[in-house]
C-alpha positions in Angstrom: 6.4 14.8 15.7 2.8 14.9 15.8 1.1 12.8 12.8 -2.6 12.4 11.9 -3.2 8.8 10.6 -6.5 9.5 7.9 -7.9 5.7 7.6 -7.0 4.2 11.1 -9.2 1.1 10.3 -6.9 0.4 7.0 -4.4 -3.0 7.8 -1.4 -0.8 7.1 -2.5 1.9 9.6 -2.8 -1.3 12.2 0.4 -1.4 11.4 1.4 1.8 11.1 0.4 3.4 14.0 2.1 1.6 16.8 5.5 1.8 14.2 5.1 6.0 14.9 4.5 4.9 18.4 7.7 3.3 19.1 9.6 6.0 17.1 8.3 8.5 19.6 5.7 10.2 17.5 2.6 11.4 19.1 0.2 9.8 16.6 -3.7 10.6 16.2 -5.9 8.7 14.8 -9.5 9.7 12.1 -11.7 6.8 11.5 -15.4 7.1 10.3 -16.4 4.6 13.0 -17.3 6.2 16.5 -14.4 5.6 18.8 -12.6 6.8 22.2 -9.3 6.5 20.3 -9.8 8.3 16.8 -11.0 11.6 15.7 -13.8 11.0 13.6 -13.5 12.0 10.0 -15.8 10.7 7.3 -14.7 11.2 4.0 -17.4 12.1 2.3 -17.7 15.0 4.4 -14.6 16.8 4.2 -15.4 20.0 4.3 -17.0 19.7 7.6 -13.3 18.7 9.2 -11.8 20.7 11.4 -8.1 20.0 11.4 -6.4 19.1 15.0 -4.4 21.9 16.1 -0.2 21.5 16.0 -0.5 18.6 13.1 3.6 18.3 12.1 2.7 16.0 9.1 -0.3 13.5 7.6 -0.3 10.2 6.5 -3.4 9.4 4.0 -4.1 6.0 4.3 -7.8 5.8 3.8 -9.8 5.9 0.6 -11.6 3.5 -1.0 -9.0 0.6 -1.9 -11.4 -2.4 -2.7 -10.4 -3.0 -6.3 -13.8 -4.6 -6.7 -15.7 -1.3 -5.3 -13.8 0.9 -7.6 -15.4 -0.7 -10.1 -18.9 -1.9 -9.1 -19.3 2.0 -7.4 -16.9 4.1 -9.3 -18.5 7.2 -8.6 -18.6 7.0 -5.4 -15.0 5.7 -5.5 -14.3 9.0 -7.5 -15.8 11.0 -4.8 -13.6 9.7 -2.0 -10.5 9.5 -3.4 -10.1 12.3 -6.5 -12.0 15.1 -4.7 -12.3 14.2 -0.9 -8.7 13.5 -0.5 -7.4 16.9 -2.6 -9.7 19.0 -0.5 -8.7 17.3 3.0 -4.8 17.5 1.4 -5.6 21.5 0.7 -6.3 22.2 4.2 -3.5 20.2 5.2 -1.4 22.3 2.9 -3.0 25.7 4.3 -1.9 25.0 7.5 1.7 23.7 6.9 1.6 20.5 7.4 3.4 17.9 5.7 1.4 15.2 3.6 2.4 11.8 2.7 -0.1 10.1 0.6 0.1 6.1 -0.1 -0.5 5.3 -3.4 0.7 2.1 -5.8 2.2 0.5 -8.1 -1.0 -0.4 -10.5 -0.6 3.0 -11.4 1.4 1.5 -14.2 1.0 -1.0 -16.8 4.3 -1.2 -18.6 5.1 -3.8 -21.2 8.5 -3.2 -21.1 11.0 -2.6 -18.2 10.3 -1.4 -14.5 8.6 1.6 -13.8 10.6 3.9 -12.4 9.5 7.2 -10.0 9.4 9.6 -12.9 7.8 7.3 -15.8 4.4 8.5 -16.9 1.3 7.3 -15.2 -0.6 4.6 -17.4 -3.2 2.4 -15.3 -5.1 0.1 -16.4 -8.8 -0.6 -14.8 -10.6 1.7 -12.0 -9.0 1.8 -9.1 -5.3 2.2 -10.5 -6.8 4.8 -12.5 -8.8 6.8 -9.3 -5.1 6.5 -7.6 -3.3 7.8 -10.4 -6.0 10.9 -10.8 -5.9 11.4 -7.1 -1.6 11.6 -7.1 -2.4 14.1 -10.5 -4.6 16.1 -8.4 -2.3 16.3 -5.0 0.9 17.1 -7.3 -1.2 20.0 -8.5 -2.7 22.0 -5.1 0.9 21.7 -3.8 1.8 23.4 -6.5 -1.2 25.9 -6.5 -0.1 26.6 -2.8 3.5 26.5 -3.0 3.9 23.6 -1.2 5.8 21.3 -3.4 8.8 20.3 -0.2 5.3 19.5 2.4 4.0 16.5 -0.4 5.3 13.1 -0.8 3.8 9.9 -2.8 5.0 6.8 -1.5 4.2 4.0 -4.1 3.7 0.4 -2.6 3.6 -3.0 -4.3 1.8 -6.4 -2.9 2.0 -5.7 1.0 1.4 -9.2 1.8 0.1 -10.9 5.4 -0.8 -14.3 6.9 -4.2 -12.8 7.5 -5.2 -12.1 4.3 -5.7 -14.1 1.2 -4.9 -16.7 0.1 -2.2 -16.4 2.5 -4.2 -17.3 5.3 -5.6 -20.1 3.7 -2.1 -21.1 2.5 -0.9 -21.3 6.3 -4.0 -23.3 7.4 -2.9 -25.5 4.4 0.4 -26.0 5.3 0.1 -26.7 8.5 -2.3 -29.3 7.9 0.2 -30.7 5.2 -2.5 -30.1 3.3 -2.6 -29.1 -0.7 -3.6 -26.2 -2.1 -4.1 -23.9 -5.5 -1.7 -21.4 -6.1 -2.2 -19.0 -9.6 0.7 -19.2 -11.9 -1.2 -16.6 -14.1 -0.9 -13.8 -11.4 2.2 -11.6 -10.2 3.3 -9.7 -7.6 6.4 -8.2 -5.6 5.5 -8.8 -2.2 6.5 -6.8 1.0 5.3 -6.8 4.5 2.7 -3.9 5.7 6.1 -3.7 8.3 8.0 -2.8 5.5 5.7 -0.3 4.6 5.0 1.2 7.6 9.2 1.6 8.5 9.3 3.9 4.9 6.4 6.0 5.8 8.2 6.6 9.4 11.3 7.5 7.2 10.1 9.8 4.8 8.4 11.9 7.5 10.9 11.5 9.6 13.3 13.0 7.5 10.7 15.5 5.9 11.9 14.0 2.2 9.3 14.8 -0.9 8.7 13.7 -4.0 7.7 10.7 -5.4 9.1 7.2 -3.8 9.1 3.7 -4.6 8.7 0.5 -2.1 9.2 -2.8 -4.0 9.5 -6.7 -3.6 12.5 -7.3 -4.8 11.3 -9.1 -8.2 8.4 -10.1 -9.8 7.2 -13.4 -9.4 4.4 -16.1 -10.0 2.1 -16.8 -6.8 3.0 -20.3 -7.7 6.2 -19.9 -7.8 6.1 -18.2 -4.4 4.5 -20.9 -3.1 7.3 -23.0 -3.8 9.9 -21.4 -3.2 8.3 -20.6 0.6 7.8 -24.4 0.8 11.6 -24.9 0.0 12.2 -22.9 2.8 10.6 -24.3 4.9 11.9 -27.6 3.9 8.5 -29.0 3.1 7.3 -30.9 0.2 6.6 -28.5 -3.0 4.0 -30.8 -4.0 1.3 -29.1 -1.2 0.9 -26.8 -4.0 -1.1 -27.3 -7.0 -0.4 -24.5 -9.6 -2.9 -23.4 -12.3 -4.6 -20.9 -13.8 -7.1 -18.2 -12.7 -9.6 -19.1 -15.4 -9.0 -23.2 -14.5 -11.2 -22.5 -11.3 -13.3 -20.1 -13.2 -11.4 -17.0 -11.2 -11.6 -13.6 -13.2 -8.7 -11.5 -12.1 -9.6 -7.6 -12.2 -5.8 -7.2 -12.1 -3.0 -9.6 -13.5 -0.4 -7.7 -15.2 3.2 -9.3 -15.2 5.2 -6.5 -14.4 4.4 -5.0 -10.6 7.8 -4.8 -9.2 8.5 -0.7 -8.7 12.6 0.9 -9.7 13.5 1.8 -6.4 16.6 3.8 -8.1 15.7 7.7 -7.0 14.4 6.5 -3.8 17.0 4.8 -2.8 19.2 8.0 -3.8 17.1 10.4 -1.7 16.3 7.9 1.2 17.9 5.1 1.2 15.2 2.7 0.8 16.0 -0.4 -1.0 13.4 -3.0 -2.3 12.5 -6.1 -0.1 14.1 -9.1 -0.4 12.0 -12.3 -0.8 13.6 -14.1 1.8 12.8 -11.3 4.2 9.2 -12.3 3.5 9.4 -15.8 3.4 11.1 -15.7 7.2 8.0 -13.8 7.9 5.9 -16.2 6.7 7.7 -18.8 9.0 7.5 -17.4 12.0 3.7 -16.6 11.5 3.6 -20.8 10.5 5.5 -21.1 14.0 3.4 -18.7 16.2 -0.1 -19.4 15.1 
């Protein structure tokens, strides 16, 4: 197949992009940054866009995703990703081609039980609520132009790395045998951006739509992760000092408790099935070993 990659500059898409590679797509690339290897596509300027000829399907990846921008520029934010991306999806959809569009899991804040593909959107602060107006606004063009089987919303929780933080730090720690703070007040469901990237590649791959799930297997403390990740690696549990975000005078934009995603339907239609924690912790090891 032939897939446009919107955001090539995004981690996932670093990631992404060579996984459609191997699978024997023929991938192309937009970035707003002038380059040899991506079409250029500025967002804010997506009427301008002339879509590549012979596109099979699209993968949106870009946007604005800092949680901290959402909040500090919403309107801009609102720009980009409730009216930029539905107009760029819209001519996708008038020319056929298949859309998958990355959204998340903050799109809910549930008190009670996981959040499964079908509950009712309910975020919380900006940028869950710009992602949950932008999947709103993509479920209704497809319907405008009949193209409910060329749309698919692939929700994602934590996609975690050793690059980014405080995982980086963590490793630097560690191998130093050094301590270090780990929140107990924050949650997640972690995955790898590999993880991610293999489900996209599926659900194009097998031209599935709807709405899909990718989860960690469980929620659990960043603390807790911590040590349990030490434990696996058979090193003292001590290196980490747990506390809370507001000890160290950290406010958290997002902290809710409940992050993991129901991968029930998914798993149905697809046969994706959440991430197992040890998956991520052997990750985690063999970034310790390589770097």
């Amino acid at each position: 197949m032939k897939i446009l990659v919107v955001g090539a500059d995004s981690r996932l898409s670093k990631i992404l992009c060579p996984v459609l590679f191997e699978k024997g797509h023929n991938v192309i690339k937009t970035s707003r940054r002038d380059s040899k290897d991506n079409i250029f596509l500025d967002l804010k300027d997506v009427s301008n866009f002339v879509v590549p000829n012979n596109i099979d399907a699209a993968v949106i990846v870009g946007g604005v995703t800092s949680y901290a921008e959402c909040k500090n520029n919403y309107k801009y934010a609102y720009e980009i990703n409730c009216k930029s991306i539905p107009l760029l999806t819209e001519k996708f959809f008038e020319k056929k081609i298949r859309v998958c569009f990355i959204s998340t899991n903050t799109v809910f804040e549930f008190n009670q039980g996981v959040p499964k593909e079908t509950d009712r959107l309910c975020p919380g602060f900006d940028y869950a609520n710009l992602k949950a107006e932008t999947e709103t606004a993509l479920k209704k063009i497809s319907m405008k132009k009949n193209c409910t089987n060329l749309l698919s919303i692939l929700r994602l929780t934590k996609n975690v790395s050793y690059e980014t933080p405080p995982f980086d730090d963590w490793i630097k720690k560690i191998k130093a045998k050094k301590e270090f703070f780990a929140f107990k007040d924050l949650y997640f469901a972690p995955i790898r951006f590999l993880d991610s990237a293999n489900s996209v590649e599926k659900i194009i791959n097998k031209k599935a739509f709807g709405i899909f799930h990718l989860s960690g297997e469980k929620d659990i403390s960043y603390s807790d992760f911590a040590i349990e990740l030490l434990k696996y690696l058979n090193l003292n549990k001590n290196l980490v000092k747990s506390v809370k975000s507001t000890d160290i005078g950290v406010n958290l934009i997002y902290n809710h408790h409940i992050t993991s995603l129901n991968m029930e339907a998914t798993t149905k239609a697809i046969n994706l099935k959440p991430i197992n924690l040890v998956t991520v912790y052997s990750y985690f090891k063999k970034a310790l070993l390589n770097n």
